[in-house]
C-alpha positions as CSV (number, residue, x, y, z in Angstrom):
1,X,-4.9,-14.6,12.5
2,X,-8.3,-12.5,12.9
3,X,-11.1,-13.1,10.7
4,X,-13.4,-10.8,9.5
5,X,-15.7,-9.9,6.8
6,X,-13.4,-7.9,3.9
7,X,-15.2,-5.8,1.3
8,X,-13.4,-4.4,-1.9
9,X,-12.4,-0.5,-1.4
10,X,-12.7,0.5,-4.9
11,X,-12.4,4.3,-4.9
12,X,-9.7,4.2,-8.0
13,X,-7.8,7.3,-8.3
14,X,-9.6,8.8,-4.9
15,X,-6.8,9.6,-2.1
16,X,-7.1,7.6,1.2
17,X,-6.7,8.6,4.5
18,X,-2.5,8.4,3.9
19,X,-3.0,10.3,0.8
20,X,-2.1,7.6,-1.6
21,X,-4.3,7.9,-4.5
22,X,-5.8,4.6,-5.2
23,X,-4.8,2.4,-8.4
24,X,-4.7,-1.4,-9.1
25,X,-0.6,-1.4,-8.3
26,X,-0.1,-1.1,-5.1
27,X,-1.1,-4.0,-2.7
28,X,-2.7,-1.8,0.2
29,X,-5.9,-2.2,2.6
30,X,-8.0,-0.4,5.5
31,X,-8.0,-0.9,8.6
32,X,-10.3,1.2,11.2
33,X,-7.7,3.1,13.0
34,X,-5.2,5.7,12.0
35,X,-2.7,4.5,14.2
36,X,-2.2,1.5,11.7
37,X,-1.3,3.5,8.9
38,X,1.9,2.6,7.1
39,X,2.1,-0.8,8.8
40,X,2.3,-4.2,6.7
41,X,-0.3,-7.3,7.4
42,X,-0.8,-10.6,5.8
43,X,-4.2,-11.5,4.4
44,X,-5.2,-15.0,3.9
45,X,-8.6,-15.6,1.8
46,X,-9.8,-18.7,4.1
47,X,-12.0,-20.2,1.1
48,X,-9.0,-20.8,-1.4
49,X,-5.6,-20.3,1.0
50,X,-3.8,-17.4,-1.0
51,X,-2.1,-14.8,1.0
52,X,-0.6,-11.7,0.2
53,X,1.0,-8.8,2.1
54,X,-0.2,-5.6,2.4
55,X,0.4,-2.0,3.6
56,X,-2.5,0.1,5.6
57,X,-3.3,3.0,3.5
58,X,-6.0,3.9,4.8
59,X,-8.8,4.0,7.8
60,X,-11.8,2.2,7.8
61,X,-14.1,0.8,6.6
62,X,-16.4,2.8,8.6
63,X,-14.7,3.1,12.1
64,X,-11.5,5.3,12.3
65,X,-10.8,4.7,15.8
66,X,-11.0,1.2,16.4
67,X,-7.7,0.2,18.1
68,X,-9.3,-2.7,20.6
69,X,-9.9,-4.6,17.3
70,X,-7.1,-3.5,15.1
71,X,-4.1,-3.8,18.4
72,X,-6.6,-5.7,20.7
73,X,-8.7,-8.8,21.1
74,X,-11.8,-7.5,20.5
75,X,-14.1,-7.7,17.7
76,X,-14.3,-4.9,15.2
77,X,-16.7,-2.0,16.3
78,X,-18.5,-2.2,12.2
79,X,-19.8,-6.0,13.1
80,X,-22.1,-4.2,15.6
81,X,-23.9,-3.0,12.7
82,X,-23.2,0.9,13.9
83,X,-20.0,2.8,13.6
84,X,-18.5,5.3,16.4
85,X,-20.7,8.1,15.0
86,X,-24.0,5.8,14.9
87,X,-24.2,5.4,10.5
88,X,-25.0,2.0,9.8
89,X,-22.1,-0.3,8.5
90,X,-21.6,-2.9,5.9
91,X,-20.2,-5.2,9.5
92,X,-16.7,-5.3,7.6
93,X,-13.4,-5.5,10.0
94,X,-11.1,-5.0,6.4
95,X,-11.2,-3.6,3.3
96,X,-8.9,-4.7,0.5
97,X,-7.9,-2.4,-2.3
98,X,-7.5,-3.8,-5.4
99,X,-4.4,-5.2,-6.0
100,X,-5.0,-7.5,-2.4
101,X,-8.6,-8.0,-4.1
102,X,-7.4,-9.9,-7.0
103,X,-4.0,-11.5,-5.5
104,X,-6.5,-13.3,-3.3
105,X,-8.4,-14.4,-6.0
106,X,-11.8,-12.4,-3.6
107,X,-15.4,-13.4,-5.3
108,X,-17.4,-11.2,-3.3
109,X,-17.2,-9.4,0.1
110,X,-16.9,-12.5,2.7
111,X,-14.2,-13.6,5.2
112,X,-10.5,-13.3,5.1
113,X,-7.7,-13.8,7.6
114,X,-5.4,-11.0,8.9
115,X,-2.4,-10.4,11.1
116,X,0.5,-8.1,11.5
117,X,4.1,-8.6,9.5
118,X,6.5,-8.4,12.0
């Protein structure tokens, strides 16, 4: 599993990148690279060990075309502090919409686990 910062998408009743239109239903999350759309990961929350699966609804946070992180080893582009058009980041690899948020039982924006349901 990766771990990375996760911050809370929010954004209810905004579309996403897939053109879902965010609500507190459907367990989804972002991840920075449009060639992960419509995939399914598990997310662990390190701090209190729930997991719950999710589908990638949308691109981001920040970076849209991060595949060495997302399919790769390396470490997502956002940590750097700058994303692939130089804006500053929040250094999140994930963001959780809310359904994910509150399944994992997420205080604040910290750490969780990722990888991809085969």
């Amino acid at each position: 599993m990766v771990r990375v910062k996760a911050t809370r998408e929010g954004e209810l009743g905004k579309p996403t990148a897939s053109g879902y239109k965010v609500d507190t239903v459907v367990p989804y999350v972002a991840l920075p690279s449009t060639h992960a759309l419509f995939k399914f990961i598990r997310v662990r929350n390190p701090a209190n060990g729930r997991t719950a699966i999710a589908v990638v609804l949308d691109v981001g946070p920040w970076c849209e075309h991060d595949d060495a992180y997302v399919f790769g080893l390396a470490r997502p582009r956002a940590e750097t502090g700058k994303d692939e058009r130089g804006r500053s980041t929040n250094r999140a690899g994930i963001d959780l919409g809310e359904k994910v948020w509150f399944e994992l039982a997420m205080l604040d924006n910290t750490e969780v686990e990722w990888e991809w349901v085969n």
